[in-house]
C-alpha atoms as a printed R data frame, in Angstrom:
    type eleno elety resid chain resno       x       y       z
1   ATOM     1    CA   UNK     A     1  13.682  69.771 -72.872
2   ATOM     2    CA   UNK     A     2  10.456  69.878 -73.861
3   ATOM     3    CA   UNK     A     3   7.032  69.881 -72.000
4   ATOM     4    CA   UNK     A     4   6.269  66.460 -73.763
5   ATOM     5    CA   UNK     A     5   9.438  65.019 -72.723
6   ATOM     6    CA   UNK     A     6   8.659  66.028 -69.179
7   ATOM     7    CA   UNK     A     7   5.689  64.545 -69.045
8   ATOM     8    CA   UNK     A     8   7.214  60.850 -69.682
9   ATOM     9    CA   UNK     A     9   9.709  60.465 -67.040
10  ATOM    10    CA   UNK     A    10   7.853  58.182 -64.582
11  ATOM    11    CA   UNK     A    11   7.112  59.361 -61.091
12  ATOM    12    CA   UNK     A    12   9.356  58.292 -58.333
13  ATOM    13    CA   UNK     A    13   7.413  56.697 -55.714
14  ATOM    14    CA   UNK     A    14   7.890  57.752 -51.699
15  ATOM    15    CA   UNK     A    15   9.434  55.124 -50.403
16  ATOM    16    CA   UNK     A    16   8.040  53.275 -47.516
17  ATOM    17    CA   UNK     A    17   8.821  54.172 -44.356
18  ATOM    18    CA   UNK     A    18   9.613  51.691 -41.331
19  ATOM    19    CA   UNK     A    19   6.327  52.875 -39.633
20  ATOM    20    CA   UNK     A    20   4.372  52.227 -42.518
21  ATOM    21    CA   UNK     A    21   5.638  49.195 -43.562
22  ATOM    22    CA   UNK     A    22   4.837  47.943 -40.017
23  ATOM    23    CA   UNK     A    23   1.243  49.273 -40.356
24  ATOM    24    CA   UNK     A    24   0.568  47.700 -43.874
25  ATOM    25    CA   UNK     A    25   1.591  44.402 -42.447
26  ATOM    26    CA   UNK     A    26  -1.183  45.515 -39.488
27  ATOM    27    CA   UNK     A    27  -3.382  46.096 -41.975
28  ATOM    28    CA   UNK     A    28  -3.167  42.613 -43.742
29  ATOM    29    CA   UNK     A    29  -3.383  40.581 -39.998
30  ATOM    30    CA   UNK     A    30  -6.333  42.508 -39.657
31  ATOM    31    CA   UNK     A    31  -7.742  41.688 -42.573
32  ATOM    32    CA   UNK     A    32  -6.749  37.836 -42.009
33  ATOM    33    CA   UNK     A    33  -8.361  37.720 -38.861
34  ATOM    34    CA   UNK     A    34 -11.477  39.409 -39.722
35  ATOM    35    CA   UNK     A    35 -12.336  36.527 -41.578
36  ATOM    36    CA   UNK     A    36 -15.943  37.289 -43.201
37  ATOM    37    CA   UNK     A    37 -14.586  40.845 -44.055
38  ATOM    38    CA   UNK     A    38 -12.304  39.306 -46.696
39  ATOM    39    CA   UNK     A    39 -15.159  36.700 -47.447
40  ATOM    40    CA   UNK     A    40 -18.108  39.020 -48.170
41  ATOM    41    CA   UNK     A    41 -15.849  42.521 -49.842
42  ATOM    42    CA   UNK     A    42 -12.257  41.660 -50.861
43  ATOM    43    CA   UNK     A    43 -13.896  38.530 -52.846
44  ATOM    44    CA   UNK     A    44 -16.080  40.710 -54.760
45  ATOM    45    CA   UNK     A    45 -14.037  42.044 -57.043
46  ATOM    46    CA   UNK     A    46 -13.209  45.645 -57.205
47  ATOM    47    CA   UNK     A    47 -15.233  46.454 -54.207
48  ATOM    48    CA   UNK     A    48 -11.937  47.647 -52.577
49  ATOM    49    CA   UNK     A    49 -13.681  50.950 -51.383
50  ATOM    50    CA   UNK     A    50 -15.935  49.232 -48.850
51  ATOM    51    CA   UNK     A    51 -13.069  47.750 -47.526
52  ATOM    52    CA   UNK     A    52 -11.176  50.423 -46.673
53  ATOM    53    CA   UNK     A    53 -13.782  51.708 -45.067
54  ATOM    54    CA   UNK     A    54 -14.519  48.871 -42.654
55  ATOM    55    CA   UNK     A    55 -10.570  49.286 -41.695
56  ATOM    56    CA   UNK     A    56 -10.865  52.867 -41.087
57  ATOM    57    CA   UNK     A    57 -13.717  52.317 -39.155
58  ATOM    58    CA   UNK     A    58 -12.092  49.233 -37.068
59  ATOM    59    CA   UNK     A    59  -8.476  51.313 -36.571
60  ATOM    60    CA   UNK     A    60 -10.785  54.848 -35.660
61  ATOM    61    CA   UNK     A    61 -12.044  52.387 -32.985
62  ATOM    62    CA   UNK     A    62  -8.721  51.617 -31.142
63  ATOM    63    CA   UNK     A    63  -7.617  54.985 -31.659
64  ATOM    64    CA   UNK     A    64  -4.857  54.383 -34.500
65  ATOM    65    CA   UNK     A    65  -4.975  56.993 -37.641
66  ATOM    66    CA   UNK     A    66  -4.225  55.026 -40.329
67  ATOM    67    CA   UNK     A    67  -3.379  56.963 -44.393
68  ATOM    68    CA   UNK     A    68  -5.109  55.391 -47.344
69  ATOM    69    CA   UNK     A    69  -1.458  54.899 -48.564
70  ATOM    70    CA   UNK     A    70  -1.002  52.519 -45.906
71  ATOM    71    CA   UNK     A    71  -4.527  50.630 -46.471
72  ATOM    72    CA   UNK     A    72  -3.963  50.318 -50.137
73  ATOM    73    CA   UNK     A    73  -0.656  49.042 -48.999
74  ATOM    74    CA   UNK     A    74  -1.596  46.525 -47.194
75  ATOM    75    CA   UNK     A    75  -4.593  45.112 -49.462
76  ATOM    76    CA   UNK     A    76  -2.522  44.601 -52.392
77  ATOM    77    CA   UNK     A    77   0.161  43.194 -49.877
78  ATOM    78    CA   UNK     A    78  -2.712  40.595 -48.802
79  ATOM    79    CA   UNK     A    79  -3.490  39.835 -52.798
80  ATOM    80    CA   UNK     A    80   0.329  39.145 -53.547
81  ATOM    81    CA   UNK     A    81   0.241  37.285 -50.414
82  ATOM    82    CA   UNK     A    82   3.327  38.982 -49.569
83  ATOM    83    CA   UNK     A    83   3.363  38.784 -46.092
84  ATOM    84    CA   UNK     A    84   2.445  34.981 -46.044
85  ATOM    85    CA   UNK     A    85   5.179  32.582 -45.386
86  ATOM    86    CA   UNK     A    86   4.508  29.621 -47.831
87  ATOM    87    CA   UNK     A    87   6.780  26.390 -46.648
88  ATOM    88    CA   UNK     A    88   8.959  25.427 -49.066
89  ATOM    89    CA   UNK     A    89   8.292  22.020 -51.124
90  ATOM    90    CA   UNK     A    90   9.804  18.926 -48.993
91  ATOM    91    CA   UNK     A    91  13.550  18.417 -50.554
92  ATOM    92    CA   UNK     A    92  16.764  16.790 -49.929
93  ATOM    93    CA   UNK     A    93  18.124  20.370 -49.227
94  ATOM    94    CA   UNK     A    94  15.059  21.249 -47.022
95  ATOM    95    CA   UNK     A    95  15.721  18.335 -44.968
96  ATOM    96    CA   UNK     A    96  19.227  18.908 -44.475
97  ATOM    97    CA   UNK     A    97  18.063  22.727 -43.469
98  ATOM    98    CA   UNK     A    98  16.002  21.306 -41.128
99  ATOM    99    CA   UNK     A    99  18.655  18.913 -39.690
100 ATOM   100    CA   UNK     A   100  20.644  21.810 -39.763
101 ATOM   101    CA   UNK     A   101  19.064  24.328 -37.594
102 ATOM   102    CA   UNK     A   102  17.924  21.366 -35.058
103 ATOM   103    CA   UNK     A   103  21.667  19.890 -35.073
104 ATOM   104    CA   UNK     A   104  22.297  21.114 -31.137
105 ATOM   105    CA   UNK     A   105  19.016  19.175 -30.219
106 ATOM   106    CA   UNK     A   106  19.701  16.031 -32.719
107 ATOM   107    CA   UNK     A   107  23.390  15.991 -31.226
108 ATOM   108    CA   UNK     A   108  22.327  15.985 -27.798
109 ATOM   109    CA   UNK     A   109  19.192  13.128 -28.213
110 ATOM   110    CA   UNK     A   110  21.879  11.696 -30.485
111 ATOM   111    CA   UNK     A   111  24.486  11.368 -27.883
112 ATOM   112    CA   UNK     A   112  21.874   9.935 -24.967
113 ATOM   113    CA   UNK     A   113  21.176   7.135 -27.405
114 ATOM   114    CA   UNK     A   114  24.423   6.500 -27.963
115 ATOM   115    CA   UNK     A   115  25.157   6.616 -24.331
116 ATOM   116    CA   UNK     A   116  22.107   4.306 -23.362
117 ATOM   117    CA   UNK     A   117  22.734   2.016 -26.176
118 ATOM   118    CA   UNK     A   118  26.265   1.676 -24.466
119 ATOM   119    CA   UNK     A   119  25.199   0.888 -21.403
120 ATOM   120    CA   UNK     A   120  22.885  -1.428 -22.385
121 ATOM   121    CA   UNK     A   121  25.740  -2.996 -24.363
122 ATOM   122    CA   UNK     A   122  28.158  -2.679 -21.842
123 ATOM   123    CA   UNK     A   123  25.778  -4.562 -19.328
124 ATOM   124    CA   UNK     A   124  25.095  -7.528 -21.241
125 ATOM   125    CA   UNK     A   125  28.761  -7.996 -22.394
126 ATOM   126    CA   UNK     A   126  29.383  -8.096 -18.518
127 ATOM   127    CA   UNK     A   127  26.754  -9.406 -16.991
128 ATOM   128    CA   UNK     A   128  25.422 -11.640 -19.817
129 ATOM   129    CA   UNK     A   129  28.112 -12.624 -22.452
130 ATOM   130    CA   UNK     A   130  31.264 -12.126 -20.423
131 ATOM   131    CA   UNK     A   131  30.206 -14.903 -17.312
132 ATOM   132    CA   UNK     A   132  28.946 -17.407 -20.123
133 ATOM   133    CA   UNK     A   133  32.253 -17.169 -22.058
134 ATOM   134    CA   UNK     A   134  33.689 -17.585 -18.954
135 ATOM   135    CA   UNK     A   135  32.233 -20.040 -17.963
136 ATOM   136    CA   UNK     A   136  32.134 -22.237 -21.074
137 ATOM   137    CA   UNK     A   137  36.160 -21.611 -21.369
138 ATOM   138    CA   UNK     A   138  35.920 -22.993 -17.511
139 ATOM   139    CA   UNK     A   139  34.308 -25.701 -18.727
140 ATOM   140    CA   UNK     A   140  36.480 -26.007 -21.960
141 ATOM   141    CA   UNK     A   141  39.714 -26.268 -20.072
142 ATOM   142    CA   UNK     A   142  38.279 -28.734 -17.289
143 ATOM   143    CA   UNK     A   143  37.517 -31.260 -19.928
144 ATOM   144    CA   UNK     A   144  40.642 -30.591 -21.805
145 ATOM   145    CA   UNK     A   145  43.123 -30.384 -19.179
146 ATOM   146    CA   UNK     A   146  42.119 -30.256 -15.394
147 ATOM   147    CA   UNK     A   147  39.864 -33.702 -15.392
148 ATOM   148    CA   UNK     A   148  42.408 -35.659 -17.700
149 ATOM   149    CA   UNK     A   149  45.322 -34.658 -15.505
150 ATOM   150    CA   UNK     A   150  43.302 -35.287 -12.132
151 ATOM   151    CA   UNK     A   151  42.299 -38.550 -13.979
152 ATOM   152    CA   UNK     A   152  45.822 -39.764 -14.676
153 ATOM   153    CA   UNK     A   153  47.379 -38.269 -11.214
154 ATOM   154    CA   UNK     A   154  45.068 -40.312  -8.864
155 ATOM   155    CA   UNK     A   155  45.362 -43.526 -10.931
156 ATOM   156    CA   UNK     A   156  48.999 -43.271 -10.578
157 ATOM   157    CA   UNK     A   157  48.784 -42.694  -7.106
158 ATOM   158    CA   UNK     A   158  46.719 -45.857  -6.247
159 ATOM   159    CA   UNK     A   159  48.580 -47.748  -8.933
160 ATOM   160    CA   UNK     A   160  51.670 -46.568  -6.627
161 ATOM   161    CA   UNK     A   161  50.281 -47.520  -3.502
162 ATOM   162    CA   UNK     A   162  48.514 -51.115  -4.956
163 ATOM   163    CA   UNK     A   163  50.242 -54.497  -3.493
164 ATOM   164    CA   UNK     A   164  46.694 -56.396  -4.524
165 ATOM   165    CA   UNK     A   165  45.744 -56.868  -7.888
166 ATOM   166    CA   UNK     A   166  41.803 -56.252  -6.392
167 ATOM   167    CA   UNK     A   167  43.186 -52.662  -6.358
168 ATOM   168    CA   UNK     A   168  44.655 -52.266  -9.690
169 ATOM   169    CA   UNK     A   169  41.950 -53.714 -11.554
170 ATOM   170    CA   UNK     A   170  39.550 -51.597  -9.512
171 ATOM   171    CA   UNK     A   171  41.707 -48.298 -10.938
172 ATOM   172    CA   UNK     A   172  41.940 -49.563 -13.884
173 ATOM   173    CA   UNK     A   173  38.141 -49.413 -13.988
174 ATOM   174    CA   UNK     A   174  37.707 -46.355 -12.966
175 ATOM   175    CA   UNK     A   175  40.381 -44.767 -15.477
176 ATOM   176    CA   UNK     A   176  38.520 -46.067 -18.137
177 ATOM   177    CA   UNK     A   177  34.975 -44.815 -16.563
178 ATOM   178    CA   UNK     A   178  36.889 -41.384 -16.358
179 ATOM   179    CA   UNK     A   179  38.155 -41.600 -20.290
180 ATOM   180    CA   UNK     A   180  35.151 -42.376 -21.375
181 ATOM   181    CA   UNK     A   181  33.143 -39.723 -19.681
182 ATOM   182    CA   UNK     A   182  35.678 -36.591 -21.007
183 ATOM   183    CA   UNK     A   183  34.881 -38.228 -24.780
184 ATOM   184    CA   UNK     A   184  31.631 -37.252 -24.525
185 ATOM   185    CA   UNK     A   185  32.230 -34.375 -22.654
186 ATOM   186    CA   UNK     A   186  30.682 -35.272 -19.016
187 ATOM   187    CA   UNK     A   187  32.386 -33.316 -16.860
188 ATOM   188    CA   UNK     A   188  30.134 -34.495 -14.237
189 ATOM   189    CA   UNK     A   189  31.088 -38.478 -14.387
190 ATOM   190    CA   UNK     A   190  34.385 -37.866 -15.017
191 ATOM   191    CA   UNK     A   191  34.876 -36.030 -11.835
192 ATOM   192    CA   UNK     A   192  32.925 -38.927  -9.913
193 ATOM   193    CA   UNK     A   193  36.074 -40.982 -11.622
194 ATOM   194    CA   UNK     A   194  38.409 -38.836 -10.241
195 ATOM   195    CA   UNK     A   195  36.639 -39.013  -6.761
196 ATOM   196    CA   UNK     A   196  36.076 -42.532  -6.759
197 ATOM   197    CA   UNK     A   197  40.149 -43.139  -7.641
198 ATOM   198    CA   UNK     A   198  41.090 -40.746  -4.411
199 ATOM   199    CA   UNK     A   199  38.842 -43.049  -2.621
200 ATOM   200    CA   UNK     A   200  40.792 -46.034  -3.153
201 ATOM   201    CA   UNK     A   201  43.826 -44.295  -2.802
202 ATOM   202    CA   UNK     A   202  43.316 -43.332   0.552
203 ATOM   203    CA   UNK     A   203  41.992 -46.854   1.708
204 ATOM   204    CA   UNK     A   204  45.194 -48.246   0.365
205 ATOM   205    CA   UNK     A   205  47.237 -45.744   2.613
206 ATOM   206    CA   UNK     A   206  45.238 -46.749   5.828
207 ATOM   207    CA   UNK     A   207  46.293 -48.662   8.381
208 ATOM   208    CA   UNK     A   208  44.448 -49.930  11.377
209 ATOM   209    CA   UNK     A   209  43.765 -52.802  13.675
210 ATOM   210    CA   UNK     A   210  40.413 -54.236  13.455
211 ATOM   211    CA   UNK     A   211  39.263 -54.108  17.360
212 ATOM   212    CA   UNK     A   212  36.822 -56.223  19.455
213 ATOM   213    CA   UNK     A   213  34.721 -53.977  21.365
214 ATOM   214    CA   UNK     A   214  34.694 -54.406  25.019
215 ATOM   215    CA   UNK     A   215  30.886 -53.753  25.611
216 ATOM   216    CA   UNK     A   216  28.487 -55.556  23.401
217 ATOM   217    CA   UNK     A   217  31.388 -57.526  22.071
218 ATOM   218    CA   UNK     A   218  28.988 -60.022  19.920
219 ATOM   219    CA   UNK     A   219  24.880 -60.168  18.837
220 ATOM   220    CA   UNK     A   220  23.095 -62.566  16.774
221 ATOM   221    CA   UNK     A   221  20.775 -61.591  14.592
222 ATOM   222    CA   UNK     A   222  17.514 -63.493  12.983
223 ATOM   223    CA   UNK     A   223  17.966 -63.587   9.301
224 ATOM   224    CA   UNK     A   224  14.439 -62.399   7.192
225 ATOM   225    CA   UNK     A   225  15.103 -65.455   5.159
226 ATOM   226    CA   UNK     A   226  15.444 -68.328   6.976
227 ATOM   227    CA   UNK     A   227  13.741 -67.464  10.763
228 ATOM   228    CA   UNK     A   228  15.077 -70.971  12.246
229 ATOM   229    CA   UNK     A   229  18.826 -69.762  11.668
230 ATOM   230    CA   UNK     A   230  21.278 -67.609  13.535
231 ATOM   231    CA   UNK     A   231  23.689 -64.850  12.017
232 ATOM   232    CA   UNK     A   232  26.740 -64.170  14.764
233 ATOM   233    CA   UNK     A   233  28.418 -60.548  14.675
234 ATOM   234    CA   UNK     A   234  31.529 -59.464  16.312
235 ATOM   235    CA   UNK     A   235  31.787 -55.425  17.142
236 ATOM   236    CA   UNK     A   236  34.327 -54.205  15.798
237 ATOM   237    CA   UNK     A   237  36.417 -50.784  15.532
238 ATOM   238    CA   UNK     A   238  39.125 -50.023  13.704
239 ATOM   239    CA   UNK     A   239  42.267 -48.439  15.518
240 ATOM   240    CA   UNK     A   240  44.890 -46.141  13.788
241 ATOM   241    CA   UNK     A   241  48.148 -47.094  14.900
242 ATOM   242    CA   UNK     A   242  47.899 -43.475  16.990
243 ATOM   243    CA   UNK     A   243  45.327 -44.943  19.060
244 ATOM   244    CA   UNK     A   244  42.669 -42.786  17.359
245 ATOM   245    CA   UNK     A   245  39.210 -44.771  16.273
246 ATOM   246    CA   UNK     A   246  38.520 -44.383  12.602
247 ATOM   247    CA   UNK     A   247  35.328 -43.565  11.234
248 ATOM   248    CA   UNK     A   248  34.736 -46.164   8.175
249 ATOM   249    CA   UNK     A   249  32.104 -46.611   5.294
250 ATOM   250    CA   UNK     A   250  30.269 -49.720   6.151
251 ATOM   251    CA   UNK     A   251  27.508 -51.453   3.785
252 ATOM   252    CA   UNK     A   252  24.703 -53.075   6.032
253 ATOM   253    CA   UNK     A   253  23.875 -56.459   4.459
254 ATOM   254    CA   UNK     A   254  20.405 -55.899   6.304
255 ATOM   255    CA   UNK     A   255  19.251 -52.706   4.038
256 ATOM   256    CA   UNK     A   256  22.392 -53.066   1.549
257 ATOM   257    CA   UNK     A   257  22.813 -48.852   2.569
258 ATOM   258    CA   UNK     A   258  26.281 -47.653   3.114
259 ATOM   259    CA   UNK     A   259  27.145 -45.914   6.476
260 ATOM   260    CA   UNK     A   260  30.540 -43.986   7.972
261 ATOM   261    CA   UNK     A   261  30.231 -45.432  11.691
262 ATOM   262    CA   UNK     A   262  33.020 -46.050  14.317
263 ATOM   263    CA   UNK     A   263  31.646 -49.620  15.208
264 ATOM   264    CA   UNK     A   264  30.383 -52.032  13.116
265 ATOM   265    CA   UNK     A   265  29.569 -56.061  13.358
266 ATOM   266    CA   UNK     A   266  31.373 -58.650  11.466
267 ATOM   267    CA   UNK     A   267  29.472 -61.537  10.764
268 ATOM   268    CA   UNK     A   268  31.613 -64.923  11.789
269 ATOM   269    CA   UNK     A   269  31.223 -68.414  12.490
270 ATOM   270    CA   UNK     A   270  29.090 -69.834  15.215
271 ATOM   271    CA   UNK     A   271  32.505 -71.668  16.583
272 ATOM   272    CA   UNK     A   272  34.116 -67.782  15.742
273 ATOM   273    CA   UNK     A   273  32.010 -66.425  18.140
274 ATOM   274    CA   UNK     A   274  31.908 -68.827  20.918
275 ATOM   275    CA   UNK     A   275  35.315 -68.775  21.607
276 ATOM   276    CA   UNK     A   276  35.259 -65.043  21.609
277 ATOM   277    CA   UNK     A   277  32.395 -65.429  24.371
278 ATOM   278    CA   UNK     A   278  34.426 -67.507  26.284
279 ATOM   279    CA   UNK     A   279  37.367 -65.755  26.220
280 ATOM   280    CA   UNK     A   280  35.438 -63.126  27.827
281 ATOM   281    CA   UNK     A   281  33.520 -64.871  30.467
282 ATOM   282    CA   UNK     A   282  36.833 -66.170  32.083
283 ATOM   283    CA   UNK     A   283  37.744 -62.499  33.643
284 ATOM   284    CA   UNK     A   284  35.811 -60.669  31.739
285 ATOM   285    CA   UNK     A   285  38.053 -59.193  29.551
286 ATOM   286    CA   UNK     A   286  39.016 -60.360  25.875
287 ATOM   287    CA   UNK     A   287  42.312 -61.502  25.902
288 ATOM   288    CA   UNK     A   288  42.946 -61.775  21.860
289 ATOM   289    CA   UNK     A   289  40.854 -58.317  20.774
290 ATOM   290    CA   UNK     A   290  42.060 -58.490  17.597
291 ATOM   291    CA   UNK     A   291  40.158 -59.450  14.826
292 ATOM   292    CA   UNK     A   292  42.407 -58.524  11.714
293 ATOM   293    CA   UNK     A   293  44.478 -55.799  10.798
294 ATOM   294    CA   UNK     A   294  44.443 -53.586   7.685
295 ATOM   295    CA   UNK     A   295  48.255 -53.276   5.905
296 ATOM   296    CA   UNK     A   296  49.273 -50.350   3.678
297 ATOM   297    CA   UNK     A   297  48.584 -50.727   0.013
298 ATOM   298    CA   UNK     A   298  45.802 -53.497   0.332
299 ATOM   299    CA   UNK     A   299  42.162 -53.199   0.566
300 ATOM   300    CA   UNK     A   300  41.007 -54.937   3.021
301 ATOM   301    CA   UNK     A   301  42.217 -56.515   6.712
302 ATOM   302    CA   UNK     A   302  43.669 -59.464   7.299
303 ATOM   303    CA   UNK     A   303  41.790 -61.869   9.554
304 ATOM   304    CA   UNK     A   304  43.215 -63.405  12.751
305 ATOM   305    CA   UNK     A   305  39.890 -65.870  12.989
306 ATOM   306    CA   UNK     A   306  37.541 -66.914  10.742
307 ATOM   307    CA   UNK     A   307  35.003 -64.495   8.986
308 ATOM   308    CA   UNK     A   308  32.420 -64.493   6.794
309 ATOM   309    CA   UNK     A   309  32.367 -61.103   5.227
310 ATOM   310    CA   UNK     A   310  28.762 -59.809   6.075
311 ATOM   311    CA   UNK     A   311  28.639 -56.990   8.211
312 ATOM   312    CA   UNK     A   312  25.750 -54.718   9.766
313 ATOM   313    CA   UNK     A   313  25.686 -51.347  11.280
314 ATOM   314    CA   UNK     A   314  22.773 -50.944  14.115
315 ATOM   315    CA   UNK     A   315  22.297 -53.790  16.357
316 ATOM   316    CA   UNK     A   316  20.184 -52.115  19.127
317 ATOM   317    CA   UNK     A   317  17.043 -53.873  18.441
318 ATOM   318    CA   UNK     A   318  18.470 -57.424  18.868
């Protein structure tokens, strides 16, 4: 081979060594952080021999020996910015990178949401959605089946129990109150129907003998309208035939207000009440106590003397 040949094969270089490599990248964080060094010399052109200088002098200082290999290293490192990690563009695939590497974090702030959202869910189905649909089925299937069938079952129980037409038309009434109420969907008024129907049904089952009280037996009363006249009660009580005293709803004529008492007065004749007087002032006992008596399946008692329908409840001021 000849001498000319040998000269143009290129020189290997020495490769790098770990230490060195670790030094050069030394060399550019210096650099980086000495700020006005790579301001005022590496941004003056070829002025690359000041430089290395300044980092001799600054390594010398902290006792590190550092080859001019290394510094040259590391200066045309910092030009090709090859130690500099430059982000990549924002992407699609950057993005799913990201996603990527976070995915334990994302998966676990994923899964609390999902959780809480749950919850949250859960909570209003059961405390929120579930009790209204509920309750609006509740209400669905009173209107559609429990108040119709209440409805029809007391009517036929009073209409089973009527021997007075007063009663039937009185049910009938009240049948057609109830009707009309479930067609526009009052629950409310057609249950007062219902009541009102179970009412009547038990006053047609009770029986009772309408009683003269022994003490206070009769009181007249003043009437607001007419201050020259008289009304005459007899106290009365009405007696189950076990001998129990019934508690009844009485409507004062004096206030027209309804009230359950045990004694009541029954306004009568003047003649009515006489004889009743009478009868007690010859021993003082009342010999015929009984003023009427109430039969299954009618409404009201049947008079022994003559009545004339008023009746109060408090007499204690008379």
């Amino acid at each position: 081979m000849s001498a000319a040949a040998a000269t143009a094969v290129p020189a290997v270089a020495k490769p790098q060594t770990l230490d060195e490599l670790m030094l050069a990248m030394d060399v550019v964080d210096t650099i980086r952080h000495r700020d006005l060094i790579v301001e005022r010399e590496l941004g003056q052109g070829d002025r690359d021999d000041a430089l290395r200088s300044r980092l001799r002098e600054i390594y010398t200082s902290q006792g590190i020996e550092v080859t001019d290999r290394v510094i040259d290293q590391g200066i045309k490192a910092l030009r090709e910015s090859r130690f500099t990690y430059t982000p990549p563009a924002a992407s699609l695939g950057r993005t799913l990178a990201l996603i990527w590497v976070a995915r334990s974090r994302i998966i676990g702030w994923s899964a609390a949401l999902l959780i809480a959202v749950t919850a949250l869910w859960g909570g209003y189905q059961f405390g929120v959605v579930g009790p209204a649909r509920q309750a609006a089925e509740t209400a669905r299937i009173e209107l559609a089946e429990t108040l119709p069938k209440a409805l029809q079952t007391n009517y036929d129980a009073v209409i089973a129990e009527a021997r007075v037409e007063g009663a039937r038309t009185q049910a009938a009434a009240l049948l057609r109150d109830g009707k009309n109420a479930l067609t526009r969907n009052d629950a409310a008024a057609a249950q007062t129907a219902v009541d009102s129907l179970a009412a009547l049904q038990t006053k047609l089952v009770q029986t009772y003998d309408l009683r003269i009280v022994l003490n206070d037996s009769g009181v007249w009363r003043i009437p607001d309208a007419n201050e020259n006249a008289r009304n005459y009660y007899l106290i009365v009580e009405a007696v189950a035939p076990d001998g129990q005293t019934l508690t009844m709803p009485i409507k004062s004529e004096e206030d027209g207000r309804t009230y359950n008492v045990s004694a009541w007065g029954v306004r009568v004749p003047e003649a009515t009440f006489d004889a009743v007087r009478r009868d007690k002032q010859d021993n003082g006992i009342i010999e015929n106590r009984t003023l009427g008596q109430k039969p299954r399946g009618e409404l009201d008692p049947r008079y022994r003397m003559t009545v004339l329908g008023g009746t109060i409840t408090s007499w204690d001021d008379n």
